[in-house]
N, CA and C atoms as a LAMMPS dump frame, in Angstrom:
ITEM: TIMESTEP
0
ITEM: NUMBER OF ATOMS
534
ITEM: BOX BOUNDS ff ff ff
-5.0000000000000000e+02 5.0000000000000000e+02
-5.0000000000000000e+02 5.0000000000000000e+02
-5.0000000000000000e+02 5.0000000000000000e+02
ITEM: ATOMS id mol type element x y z
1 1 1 N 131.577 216.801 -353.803
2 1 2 C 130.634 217.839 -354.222
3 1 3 C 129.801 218.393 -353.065
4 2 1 N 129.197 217.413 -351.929
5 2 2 C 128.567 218.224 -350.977
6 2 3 C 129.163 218.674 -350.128
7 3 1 N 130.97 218.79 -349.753
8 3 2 C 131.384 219.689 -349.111
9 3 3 C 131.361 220.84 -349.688
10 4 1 N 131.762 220.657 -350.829
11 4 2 C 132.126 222.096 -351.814
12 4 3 C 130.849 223.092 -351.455
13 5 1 N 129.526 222.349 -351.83
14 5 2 C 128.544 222.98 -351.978
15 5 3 C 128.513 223.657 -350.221
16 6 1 N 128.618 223.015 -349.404
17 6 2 C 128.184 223.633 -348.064
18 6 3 C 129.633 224.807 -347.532
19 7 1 N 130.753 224.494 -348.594
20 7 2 C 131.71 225.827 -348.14
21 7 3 C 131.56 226.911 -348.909
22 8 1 N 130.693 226.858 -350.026
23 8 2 C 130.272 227.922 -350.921
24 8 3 C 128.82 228.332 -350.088
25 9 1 N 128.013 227.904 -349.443
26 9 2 C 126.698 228.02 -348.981
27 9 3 C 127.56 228.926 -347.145
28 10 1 N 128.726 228.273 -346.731
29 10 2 C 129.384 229.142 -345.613
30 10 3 C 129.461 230.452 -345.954
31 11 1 N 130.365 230.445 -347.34
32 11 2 C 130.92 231.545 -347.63
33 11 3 C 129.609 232.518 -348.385
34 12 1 N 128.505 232.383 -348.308
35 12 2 C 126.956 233.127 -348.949
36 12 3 C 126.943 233.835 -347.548
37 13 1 N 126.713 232.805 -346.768
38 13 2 C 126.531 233.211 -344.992
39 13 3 C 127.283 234.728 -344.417
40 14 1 N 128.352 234.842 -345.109
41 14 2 C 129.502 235.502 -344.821
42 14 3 C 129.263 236.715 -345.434
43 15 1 N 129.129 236.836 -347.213
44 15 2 C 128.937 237.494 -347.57
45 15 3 C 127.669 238.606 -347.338
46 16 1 N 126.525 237.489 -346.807
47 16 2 C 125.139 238.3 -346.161
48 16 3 C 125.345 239.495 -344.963
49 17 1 N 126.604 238.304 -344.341
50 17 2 C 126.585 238.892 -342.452
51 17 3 C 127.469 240.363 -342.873
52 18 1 N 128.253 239.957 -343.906
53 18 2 C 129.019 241.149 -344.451
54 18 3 C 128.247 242.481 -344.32
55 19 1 N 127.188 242.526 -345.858
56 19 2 C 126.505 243.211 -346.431
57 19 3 C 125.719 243.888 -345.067
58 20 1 N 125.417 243.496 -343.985
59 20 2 C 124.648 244.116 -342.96
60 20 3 C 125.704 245.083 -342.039
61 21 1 N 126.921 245.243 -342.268
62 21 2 C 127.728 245.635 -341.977
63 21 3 C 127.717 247.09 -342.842
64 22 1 N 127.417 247.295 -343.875
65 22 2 C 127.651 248.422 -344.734
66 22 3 C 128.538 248.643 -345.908
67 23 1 N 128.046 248.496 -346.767
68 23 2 C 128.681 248.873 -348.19
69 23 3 C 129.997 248.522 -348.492
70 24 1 N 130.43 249.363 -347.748
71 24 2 C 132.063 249.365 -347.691
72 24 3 C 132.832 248.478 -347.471
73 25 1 N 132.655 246.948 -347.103
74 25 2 C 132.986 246.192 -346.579
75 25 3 C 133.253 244.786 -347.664
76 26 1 N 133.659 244.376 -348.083
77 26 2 C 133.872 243.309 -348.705
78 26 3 C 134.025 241.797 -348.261
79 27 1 N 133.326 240.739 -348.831
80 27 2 C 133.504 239.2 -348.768
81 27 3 C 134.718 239.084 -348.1
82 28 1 N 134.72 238.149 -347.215
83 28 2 C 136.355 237.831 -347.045
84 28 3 C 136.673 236.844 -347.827
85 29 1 N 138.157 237.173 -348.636
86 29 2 C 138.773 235.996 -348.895
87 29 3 C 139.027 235.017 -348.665
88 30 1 N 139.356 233.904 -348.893
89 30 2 C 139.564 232.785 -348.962
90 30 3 C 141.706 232.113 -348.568
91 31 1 N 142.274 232.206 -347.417
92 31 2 C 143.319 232.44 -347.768
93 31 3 C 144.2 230.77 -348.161
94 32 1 N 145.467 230.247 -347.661
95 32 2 C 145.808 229.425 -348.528
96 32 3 C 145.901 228.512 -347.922
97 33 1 N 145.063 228.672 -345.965
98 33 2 C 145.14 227.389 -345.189
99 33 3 C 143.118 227.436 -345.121
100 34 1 N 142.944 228.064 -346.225
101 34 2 C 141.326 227.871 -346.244
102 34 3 C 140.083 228.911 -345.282
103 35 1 N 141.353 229.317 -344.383
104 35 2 C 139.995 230.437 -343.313
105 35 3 C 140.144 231.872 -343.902
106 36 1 N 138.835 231.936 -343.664
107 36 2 C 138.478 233.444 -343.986
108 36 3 C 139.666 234.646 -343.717
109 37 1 N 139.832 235.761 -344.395
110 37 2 C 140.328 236.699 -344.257
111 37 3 C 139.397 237.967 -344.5
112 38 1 N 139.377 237.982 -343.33
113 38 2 C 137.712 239.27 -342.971
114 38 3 C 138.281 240.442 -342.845
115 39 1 N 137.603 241.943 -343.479
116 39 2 C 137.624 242.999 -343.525
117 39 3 C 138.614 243.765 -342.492
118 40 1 N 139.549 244.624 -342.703
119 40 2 C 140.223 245.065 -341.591
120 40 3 C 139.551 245.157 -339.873
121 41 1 N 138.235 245.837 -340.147
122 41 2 C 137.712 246.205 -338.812
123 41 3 C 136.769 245.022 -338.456
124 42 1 N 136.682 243.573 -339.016
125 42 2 C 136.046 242.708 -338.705
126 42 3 C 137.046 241.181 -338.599
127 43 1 N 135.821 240.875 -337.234
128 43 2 C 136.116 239.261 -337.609
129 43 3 C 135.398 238.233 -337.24
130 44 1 N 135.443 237.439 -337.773
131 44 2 C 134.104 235.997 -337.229
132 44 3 C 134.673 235.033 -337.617
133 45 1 N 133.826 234.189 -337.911
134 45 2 C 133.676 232.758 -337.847
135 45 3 C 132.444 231.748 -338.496
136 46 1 N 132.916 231.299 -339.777
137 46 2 C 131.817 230.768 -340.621
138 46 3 C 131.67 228.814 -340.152
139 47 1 N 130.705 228.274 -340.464
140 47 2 C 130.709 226.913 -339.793
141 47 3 C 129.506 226.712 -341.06
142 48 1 N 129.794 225.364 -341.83
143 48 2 C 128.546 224.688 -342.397
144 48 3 C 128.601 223.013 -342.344
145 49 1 N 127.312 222.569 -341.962
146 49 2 C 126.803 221.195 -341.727
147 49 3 C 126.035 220.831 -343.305
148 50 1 N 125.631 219.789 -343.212
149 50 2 C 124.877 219.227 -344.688
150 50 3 C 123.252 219.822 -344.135
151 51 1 N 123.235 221.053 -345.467
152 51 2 C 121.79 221.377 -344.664
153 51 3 C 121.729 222.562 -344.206
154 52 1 N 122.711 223.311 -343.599
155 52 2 C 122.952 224.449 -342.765
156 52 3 C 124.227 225.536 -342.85
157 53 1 N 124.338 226.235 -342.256
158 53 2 C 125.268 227.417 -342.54
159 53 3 C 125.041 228.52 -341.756
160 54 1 N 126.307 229.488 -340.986
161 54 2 C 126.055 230.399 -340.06
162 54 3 C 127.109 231.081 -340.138
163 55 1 N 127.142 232.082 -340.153
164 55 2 C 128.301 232.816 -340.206
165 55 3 C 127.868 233.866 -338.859
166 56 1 N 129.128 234.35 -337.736
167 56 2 C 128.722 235.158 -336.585
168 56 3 C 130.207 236.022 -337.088
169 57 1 N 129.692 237.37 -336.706
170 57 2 C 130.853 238.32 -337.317
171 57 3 C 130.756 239.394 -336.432
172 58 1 N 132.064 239.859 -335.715
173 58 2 C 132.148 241.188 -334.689
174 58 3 C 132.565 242.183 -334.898
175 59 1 N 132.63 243.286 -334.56
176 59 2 C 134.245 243.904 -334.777
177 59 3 C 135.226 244.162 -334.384
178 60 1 N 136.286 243.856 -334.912
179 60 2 C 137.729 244.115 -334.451
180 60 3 C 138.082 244.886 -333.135
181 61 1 N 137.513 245.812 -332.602
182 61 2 C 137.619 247.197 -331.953
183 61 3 C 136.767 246.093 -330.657
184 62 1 N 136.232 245.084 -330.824
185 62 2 C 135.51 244.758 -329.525
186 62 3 C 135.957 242.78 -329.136
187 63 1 N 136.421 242.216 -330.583
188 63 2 C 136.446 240.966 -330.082
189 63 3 C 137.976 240.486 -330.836
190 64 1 N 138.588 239.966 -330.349
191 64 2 C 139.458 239.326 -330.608
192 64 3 C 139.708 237.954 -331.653
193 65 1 N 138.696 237.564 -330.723
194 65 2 C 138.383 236.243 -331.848
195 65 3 C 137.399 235.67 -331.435
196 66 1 N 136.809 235.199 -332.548
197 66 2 C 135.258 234.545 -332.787
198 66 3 C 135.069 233.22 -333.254
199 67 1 N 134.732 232.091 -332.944
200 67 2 C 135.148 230.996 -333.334
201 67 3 C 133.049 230.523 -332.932
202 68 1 N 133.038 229.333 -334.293
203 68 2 C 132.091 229.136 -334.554
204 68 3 C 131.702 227.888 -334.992
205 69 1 N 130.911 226.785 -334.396
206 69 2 C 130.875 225.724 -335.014
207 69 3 C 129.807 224.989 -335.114
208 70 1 N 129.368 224.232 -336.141
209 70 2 C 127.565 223.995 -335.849
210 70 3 C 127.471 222.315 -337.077
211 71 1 N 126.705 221.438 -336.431
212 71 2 C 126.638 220.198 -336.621
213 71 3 C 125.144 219.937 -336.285
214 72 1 N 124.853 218.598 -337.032
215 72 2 C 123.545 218.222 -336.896
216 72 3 C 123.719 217.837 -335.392
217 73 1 N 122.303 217.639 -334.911
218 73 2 C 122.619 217.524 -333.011
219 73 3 C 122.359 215.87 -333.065
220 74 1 N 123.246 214.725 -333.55
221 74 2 C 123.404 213.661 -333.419
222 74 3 C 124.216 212.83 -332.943
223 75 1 N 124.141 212.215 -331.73
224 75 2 C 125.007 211.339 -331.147
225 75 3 C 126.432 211.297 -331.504
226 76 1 N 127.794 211.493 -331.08
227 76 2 C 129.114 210.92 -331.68
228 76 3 C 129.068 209.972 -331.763
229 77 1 N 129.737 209.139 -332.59
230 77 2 C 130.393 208.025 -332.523
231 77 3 C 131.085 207.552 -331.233
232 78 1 N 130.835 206.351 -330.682
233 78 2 C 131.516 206.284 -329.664
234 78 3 C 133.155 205.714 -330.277
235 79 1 N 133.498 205.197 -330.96
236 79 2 C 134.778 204.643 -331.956
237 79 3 C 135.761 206.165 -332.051
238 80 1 N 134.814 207.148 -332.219
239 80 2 C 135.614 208.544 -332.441
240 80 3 C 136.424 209.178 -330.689
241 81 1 N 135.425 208.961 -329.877
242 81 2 C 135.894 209.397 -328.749
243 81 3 C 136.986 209.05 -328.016
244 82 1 N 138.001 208.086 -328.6
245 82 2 C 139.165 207.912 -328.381
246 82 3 C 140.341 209.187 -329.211
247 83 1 N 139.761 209.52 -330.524
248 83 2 C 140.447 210.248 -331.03
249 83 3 C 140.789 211.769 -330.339
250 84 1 N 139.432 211.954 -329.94
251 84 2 C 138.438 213.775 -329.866
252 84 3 C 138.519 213.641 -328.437
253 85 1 N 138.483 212.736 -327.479
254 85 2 C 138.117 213.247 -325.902
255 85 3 C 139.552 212.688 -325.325
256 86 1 N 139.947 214.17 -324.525
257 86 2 C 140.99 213.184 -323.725
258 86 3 C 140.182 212.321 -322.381
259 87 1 N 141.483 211.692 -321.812
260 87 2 C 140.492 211.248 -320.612
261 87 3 C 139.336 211.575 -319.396
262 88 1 N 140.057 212.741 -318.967
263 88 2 C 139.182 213.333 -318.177
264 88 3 C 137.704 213.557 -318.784
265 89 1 N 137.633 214.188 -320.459
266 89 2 C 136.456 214.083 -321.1
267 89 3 C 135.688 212.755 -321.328
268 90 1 N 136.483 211.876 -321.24
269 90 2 C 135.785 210.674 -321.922
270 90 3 C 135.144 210.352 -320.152
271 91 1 N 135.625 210.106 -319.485
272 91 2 C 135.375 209.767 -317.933
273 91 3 C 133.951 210.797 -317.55
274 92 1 N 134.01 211.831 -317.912
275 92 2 C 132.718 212.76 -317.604
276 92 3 C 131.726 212.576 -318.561
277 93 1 N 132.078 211.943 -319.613
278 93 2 C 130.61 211.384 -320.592
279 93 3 C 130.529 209.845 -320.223
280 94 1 N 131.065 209.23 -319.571
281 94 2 C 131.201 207.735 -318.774
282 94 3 C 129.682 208.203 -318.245
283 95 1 N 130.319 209.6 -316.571
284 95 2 C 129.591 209.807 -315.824
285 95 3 C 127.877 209.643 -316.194
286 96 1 N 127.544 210.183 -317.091
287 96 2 C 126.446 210.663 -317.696
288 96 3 C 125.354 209.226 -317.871
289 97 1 N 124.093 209.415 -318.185
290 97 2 C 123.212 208.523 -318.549
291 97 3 C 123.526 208.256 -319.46
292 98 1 N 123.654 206.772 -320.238
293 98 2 C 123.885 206.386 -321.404
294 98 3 C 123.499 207.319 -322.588
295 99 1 N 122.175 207.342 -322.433
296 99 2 C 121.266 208.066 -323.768
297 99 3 C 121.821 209.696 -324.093
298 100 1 N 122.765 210.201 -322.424
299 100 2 C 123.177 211.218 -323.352
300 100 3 C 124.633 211.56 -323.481
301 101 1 N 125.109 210.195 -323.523
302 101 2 C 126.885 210.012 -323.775
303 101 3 C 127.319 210.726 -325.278
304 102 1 N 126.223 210.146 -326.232
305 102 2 C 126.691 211.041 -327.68
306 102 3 C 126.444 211.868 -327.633
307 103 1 N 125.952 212.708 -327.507
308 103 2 C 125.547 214.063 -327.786
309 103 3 C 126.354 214.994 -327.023
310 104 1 N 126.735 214.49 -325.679
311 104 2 C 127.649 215.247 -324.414
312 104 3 C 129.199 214.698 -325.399
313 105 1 N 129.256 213.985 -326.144
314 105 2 C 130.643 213.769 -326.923
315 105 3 C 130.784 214.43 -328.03
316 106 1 N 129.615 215.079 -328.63
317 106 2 C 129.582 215.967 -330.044
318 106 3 C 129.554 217.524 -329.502
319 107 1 N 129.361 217.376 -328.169
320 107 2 C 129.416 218.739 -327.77
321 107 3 C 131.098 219.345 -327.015
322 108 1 N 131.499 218.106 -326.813
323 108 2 C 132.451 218.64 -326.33
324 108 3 C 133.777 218.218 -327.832
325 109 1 N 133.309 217.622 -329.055
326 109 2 C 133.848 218.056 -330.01
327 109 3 C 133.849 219.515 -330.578
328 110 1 N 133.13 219.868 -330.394
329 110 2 C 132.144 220.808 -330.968
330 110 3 C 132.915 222.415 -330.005
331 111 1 N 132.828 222.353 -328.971
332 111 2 C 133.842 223.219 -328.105
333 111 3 C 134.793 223.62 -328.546
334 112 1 N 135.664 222.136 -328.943
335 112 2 C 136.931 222.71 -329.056
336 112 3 C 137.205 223.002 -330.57
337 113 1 N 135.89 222.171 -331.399
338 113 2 C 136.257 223.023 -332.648
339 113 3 C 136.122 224.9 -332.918
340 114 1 N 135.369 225.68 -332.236
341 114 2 C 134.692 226.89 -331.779
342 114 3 C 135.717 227.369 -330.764
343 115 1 N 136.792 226.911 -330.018
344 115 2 C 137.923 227.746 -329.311
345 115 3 C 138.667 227.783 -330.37
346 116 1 N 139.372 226.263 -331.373
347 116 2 C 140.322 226.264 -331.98
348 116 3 C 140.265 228.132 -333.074
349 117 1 N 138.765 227.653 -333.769
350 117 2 C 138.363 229.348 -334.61
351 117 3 C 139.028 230.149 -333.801
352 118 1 N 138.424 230.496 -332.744
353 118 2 C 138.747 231.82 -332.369
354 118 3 C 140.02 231.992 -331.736
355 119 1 N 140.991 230.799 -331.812
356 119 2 C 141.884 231.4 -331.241
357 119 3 C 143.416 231.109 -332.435
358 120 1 N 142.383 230.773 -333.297
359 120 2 C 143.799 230.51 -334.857
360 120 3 C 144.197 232.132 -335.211
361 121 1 N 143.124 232.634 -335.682
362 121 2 C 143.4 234.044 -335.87
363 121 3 C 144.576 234.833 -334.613
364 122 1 N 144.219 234.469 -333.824
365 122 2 C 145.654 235.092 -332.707
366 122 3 C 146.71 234.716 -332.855
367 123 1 N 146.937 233.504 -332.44
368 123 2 C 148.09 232.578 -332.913
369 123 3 C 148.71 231.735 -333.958
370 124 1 N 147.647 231.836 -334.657
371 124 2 C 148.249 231.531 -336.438
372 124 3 C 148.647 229.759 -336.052
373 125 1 N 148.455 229.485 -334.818
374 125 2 C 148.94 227.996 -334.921
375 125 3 C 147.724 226.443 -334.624
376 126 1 N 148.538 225.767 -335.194
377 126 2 C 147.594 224.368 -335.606
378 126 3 C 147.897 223.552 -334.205
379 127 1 N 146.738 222.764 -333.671
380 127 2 C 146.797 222.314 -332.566
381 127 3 C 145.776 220.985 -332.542
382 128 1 N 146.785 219.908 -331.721
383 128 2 C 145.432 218.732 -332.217
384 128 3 C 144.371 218.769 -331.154
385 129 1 N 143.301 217.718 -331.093
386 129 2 C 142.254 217.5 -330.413
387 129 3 C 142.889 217.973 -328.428
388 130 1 N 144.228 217.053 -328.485
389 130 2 C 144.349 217.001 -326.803
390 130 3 C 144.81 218.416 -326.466
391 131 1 N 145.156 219.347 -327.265
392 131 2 C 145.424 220.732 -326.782
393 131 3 C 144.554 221.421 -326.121
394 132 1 N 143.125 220.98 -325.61
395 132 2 C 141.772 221.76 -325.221
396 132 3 C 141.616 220.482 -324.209
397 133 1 N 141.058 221.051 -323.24
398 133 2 C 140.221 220.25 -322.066
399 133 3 C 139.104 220.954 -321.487
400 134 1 N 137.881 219.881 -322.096
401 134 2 C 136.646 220.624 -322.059
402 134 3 C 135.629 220.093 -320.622
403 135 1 N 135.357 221.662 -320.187
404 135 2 C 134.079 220.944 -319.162
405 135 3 C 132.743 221.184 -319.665
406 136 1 N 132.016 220.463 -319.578
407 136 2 C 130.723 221.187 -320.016
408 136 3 C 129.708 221.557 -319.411
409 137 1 N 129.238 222.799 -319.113
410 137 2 C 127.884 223.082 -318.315
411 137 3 C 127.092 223.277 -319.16
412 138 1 N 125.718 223.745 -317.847
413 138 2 C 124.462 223.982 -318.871
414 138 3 C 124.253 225.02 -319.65
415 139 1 N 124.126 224.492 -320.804
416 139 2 C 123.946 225.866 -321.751
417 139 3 C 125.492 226.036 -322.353
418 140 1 N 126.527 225.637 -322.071
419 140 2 C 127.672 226.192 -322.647
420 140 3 C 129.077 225.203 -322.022
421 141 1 N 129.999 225.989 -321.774
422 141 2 C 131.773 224.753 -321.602
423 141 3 C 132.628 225.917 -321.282
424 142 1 N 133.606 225.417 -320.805
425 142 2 C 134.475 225.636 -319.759
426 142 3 C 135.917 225.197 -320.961
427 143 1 N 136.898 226.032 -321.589
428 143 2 C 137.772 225.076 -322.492
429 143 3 C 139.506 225.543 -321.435
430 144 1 N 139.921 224.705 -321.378
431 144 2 C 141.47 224.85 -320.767
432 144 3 C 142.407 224.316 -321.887
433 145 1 N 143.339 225.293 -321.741
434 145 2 C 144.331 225.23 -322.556
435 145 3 C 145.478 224.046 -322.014
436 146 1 N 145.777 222.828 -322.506
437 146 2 C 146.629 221.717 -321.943
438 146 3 C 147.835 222.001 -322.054
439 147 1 N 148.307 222.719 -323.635
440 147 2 C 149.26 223.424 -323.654
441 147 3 C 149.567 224.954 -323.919
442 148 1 N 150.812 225.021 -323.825
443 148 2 C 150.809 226.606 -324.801
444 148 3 C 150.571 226.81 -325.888
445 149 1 N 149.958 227.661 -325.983
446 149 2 C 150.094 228.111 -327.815
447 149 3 C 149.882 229.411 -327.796
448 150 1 N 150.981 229.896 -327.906
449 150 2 C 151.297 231.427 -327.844
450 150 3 C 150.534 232.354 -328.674
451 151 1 N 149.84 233.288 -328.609
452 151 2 C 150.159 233.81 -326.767
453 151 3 C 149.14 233.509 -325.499
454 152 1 N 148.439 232.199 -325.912
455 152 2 C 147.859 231.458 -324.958
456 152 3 C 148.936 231.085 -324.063
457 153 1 N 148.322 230.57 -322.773
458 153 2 C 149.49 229.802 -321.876
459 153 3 C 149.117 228.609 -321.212
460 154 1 N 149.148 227.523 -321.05
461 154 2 C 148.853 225.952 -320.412
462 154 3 C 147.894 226.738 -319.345
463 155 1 N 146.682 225.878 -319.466
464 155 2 C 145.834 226.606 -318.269
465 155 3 C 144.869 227.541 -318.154
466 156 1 N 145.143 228.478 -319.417
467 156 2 C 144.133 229.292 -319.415
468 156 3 C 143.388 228.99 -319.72
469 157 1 N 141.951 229.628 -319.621
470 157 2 C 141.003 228.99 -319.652
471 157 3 C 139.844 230.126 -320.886
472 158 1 N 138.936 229.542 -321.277
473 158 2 C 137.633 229.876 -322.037
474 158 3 C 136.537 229.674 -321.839
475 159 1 N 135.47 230.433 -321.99
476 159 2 C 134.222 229.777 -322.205
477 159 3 C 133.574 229.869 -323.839
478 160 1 N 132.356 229.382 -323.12
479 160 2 C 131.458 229.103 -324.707
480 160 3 C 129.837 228.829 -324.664
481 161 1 N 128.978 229.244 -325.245
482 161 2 C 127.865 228.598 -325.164
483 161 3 C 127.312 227.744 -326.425
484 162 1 N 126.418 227.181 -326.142
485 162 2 C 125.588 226.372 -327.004
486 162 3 C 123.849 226.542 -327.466
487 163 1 N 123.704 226.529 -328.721
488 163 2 C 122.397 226.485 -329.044
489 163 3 C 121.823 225.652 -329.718
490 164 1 N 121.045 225.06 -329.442
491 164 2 C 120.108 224.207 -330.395
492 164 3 C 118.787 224.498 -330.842
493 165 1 N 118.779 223.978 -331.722
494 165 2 C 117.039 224.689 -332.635
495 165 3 C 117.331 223.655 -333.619
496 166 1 N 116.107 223.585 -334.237
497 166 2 C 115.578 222.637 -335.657
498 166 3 C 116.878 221.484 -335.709
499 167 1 N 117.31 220.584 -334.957
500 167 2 C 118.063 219.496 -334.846
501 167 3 C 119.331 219.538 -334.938
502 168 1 N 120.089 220.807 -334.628
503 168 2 C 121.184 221.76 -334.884
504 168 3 C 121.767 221.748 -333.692
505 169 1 N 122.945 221.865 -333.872
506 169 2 C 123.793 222.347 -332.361
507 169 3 C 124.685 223.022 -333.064
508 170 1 N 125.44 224.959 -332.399
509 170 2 C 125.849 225.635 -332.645
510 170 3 C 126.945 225.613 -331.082
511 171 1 N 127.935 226.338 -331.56
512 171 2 C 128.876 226.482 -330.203
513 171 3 C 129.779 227.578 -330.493
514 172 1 N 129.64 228.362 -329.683
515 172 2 C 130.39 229.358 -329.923
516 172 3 C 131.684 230.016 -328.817
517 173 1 N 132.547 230.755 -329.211
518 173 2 C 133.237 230.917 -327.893
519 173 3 C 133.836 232.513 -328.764
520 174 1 N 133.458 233.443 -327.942
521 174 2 C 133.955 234.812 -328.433
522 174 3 C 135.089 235.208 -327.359
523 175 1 N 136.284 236.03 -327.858
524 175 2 C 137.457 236.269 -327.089
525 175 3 C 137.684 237.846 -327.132
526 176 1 N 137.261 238.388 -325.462
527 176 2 C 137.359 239.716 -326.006
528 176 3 C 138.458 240.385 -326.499
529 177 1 N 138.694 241.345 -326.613
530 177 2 C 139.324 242.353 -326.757
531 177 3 C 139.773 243.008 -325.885
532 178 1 N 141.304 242.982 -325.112
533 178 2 C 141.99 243.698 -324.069
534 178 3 C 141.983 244.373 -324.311
């Protein structure tokens, strides 16, 4: 029940960011792998935590893809970071002061959940955790592509920034438009 409630509280988010868009524009659907299907001349990226909800929406004519992701700003699990960090990631939250190993591990979850958004809509394809290799700077991340995923290519690279407010962490990574 409290996912339900926070993908119906996403999809409010959506419908708002819509409505500021102009009349004409309709909710996006719901399609049958669950992501939004946004207005011809739009596209974004909805994200909800227990508590929270954000929807960021562009248009078509300027962004490619919009990917969006937002979590309470609390420590990872260190048990998880075998799953979510490849090595090089796990070795650069090693680097770090203890006290901010989780949080530098929810952020660089958090990255690649906010590339994966914005770059499903291009490529329509499913990709696990080790497909992204994240660096993280201040204020934002650095994402490399490990493999292909067309019409990505091994290597290329992304950015992204990060925001925090009221105990929140947001991450975003927008892909322009050639």
């Amino acid at each position: 029940p409290a996912r339900l409630r926070e993908f119906a509280a996403g999809r409010s988010a959506a419908r708002a960011a819509i409505e500021l868009l102009g009349p004409k524009f309709k909710a996006p659907r719901v399609e049958a792998d669950r992501s939004p299907s946004w207005p011809e001349a739009v596209t974004g990226s909805i994200s909800h935590c227990d508590g929270a909800c954000l929807a960021l929406l562009g248009w078509r004519r300027d962004w490619a893809g919009i990917g969006l992701d937002l979590e309470p700003a609390t420590p990872l699990e260190a048990a998880l970071w075998p799953e979510i960090l490849g090595q090089a990631e796990q070795s650069a939250v090693m680097a770090l002061p203890k006290a901010e190993r989780g949080l530098a591990a929810l952020q660089i979850f958090m990255a690649k959940e906010a590339v994966y958004k914005a770059q499903y809509p291009i490529s329509g394809q499913l990709f696990g955790f080790d497909g992204l290799n994240i660096v993280l700077q201040k204020g934002g991340f650095v994402a490399r592509f490990t493999a292909g995923v067309s019409p990505f290519v091994a290597g290329q690279m992304m950015t992204g920034r990060f925001v925090m407010a009221q105990g929140l962490i947001a991450a975003h990574c927008l892909i322009t438009r050639q």
